[in-house]
C-alpha positions in Angstrom: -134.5 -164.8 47.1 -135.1 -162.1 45.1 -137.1 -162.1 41.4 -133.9 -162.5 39.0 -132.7 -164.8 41.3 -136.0 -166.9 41.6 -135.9 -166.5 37.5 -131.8 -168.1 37.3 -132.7 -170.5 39.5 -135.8 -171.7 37.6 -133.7 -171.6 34.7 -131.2 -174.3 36.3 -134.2 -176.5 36.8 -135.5 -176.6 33.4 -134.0 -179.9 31.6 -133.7 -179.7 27.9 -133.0 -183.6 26.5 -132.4 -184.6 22.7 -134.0 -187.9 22.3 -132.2 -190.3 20.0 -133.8 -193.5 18.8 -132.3 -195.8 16.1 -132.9 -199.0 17.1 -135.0 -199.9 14.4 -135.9 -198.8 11.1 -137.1 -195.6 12.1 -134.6 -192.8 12.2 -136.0 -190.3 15.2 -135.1 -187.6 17.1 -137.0 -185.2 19.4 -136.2 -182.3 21.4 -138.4 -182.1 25.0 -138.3 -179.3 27.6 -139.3 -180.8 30.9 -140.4 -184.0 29.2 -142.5 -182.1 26.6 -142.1 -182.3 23.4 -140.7 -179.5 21.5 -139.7 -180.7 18.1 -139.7 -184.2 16.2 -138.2 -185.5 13.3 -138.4 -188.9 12.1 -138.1 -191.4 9.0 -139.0 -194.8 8.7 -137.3 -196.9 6.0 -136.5 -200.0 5.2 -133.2 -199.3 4.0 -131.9 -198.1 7.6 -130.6 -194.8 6.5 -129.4 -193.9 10.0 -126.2 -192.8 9.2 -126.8 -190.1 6.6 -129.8 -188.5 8.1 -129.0 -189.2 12.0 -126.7 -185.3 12.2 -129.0 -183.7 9.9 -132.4 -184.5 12.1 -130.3 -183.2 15.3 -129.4 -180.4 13.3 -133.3 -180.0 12.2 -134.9 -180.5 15.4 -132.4 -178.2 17.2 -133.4 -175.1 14.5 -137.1 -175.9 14.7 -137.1 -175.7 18.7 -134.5 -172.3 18.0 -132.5 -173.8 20.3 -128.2 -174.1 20.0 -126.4 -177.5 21.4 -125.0 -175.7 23.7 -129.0 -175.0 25.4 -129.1 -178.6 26.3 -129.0 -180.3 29.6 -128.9 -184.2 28.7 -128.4 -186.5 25.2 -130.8 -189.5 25.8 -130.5 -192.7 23.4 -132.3 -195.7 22.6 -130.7 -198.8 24.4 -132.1 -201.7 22.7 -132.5 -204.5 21.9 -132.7 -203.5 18.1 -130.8 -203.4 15.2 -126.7 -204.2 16.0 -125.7 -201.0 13.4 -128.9 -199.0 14.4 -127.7 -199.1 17.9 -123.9 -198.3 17.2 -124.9 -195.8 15.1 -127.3 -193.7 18.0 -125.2 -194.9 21.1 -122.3 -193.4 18.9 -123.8 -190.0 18.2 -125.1 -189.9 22.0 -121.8 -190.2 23.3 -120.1 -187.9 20.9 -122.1 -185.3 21.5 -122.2 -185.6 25.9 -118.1 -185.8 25.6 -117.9 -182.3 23.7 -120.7 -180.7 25.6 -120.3 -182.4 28.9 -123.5 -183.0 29.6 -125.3 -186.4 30.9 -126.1 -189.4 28.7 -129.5 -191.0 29.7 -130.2 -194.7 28.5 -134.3 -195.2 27.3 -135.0 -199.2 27.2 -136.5 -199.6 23.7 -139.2 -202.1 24.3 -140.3 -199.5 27.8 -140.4 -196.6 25.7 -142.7 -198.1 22.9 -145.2 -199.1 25.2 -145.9 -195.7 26.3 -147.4 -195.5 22.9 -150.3 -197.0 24.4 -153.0 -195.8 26.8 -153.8 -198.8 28.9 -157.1 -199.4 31.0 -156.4 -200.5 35.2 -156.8 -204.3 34.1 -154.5 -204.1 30.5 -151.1 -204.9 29.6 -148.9 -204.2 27.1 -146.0 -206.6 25.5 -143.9 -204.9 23.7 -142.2 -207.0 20.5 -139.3 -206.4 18.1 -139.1 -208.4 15.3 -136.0 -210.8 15.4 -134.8 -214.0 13.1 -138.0 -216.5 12.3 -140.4 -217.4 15.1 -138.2 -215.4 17.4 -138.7 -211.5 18.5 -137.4 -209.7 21.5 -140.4 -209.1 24.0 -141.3 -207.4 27.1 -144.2 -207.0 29.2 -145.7 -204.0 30.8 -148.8 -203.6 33.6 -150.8 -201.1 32.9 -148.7 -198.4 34.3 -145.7 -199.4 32.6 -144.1 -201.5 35.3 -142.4 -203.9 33.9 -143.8 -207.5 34.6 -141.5 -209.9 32.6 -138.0 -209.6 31.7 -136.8 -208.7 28.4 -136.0 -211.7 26.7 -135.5 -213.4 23.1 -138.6 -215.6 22.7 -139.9 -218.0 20.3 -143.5 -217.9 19.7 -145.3 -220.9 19.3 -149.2 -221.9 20.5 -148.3 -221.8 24.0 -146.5 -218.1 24.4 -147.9 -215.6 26.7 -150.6 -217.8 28.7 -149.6 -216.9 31.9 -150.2 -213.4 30.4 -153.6 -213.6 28.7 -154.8 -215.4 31.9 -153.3 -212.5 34.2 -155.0 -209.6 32.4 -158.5 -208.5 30.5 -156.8 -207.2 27.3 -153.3 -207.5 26.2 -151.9 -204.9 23.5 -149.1 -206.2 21.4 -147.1 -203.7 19.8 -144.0 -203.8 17.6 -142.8 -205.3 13.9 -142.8 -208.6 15.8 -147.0 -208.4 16.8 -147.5 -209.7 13.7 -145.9 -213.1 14.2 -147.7 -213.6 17.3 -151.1 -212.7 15.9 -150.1 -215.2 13.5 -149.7 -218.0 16.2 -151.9 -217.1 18.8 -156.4 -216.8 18.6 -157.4 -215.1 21.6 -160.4 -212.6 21.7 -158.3 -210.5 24.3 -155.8 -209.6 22.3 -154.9 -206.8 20.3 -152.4 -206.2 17.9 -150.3 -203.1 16.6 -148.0 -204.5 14.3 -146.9 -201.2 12.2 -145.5 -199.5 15.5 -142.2 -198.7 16.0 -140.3 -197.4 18.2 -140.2 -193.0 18.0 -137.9 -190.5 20.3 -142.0 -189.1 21.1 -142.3 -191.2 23.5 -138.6 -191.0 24.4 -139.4 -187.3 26.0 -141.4 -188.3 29.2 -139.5 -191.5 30.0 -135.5 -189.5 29.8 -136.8 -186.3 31.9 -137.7 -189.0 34.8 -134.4 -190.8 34.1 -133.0 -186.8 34.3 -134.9 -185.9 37.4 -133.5 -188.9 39.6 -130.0 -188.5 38.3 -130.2 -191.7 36.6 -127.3 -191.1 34.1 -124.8 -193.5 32.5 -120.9 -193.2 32.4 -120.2 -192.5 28.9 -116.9 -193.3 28.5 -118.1 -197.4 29.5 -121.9 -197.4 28.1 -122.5 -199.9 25.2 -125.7 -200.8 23.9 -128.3 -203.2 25.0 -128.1 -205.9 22.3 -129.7 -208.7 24.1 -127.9 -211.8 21.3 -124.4 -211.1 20.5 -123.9 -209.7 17.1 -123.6 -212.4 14.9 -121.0 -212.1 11.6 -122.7 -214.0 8.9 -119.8 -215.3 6.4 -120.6 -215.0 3.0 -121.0 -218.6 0.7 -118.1 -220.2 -1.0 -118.7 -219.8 -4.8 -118.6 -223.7 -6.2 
């Protein structure tokens, strides 16, 4: 194999992923070449302004890296559980955007990709929890290198959540808008809370290039998010 040929087929190796994450409040996109990060941009607001700023962070990130849509090898999205429109509104984009460049979509589990936040010791675990409707959030639980342990599941926290946990490892890092709720509930020396985190298309970059490297791609014309409940339609009050 000859230089320019070593040099094209390096080339073919080289995975550039946009990282999409809007499965909570925080509006976040990143751009990673070989799971590196090359550009982020990201807002976190109450008022879930997904749908205005979504196009123009892609757009952003894309001219910050000086790279064209056309450069990239995968789209990779936040799967949930999260927020129902937050969700549409990413999963959406994602598969907009593989259709017209025929590329790959790449699912990233919310809750795994949040965890990686985290730099856990051999004996440490990490549960990973959105914040849901009163003593409820969505949880799951990580080993210290990222395996999950427990399912992901809707749980409602009262004095006895998580034992089995606490007694199974020396520190456990809770992380999320739900870690609040729990530190609320629970008094254990072994536990540590992070209850400002959320969820950021950083951590996104490391987790889709393994995802890209094993081929582990969804069929875009069928994926849907992960929303864990079914949506709920709250109907508005009768006026008296």
């Amino acid at each position: 194999m000859g230089f320019f040929e070593f040099n094209a087929y390096l080339c073919e190796l080289m995975a550039l992923i946009l990282n999409i994450e809007t499965a909570t409040t925080n509006c976040s996109v990143s751009i990673a070449k070989d799971g590196k990060m090359l550009a982020l941009k990201e807002y976190d607001s109450a008022g879930y302004s997904h749908a205005e700023q979504l196009h123009l962070f892609i757009k952003e990130v894309l001219e910050n890296a000086a790279l064209l849509l056309s450069d990239l090898n995968a789209i990779a999205v936040s799967k949930g559980p999260g927020s129902y429109t937050g969700l549409r509104i990413g999963v959406s984009a994602a598969k907009g955007l593989c259709f017209s460049l025929d590329i790959p979509l790449i699912s990233v589990a919310t809750l795994s990709s949040m965890a990686h936040q985290l730099t856990l010791g051999e004996s440490d675990a990490v549960v990973s929890v959105l914040d849901a409707r009163r003593m409820e959030v969505y949880s799951a639980v990580f080993d210290a290198g990222f395996n999950q342990v427990k399912e992901t599941e809707a749980k409602i926290i009262d004095e006895t959540s998580y034992q089995d946990i606490i007694n199974s490892y020396k520190t456990i890092y809770f992380i999320g808008s739900g870690a609040q709720k729990i530190k609320d509930t629970l008094q254990n020396d072994t536990l540590e809370f992070l209850v400002d985190a959320v969820p950021s298309a950083k951590e996104m970059c490391a987790v889709s290039y393994q995802s890209y490297s094993s081929s582990n791609f969804e069929d875009v014309a069928y994926f849907e998010p992960y929303y864990l409940k079914d949506f709920m339609v709250q109907k508005p009050k009768l006026k008296k």
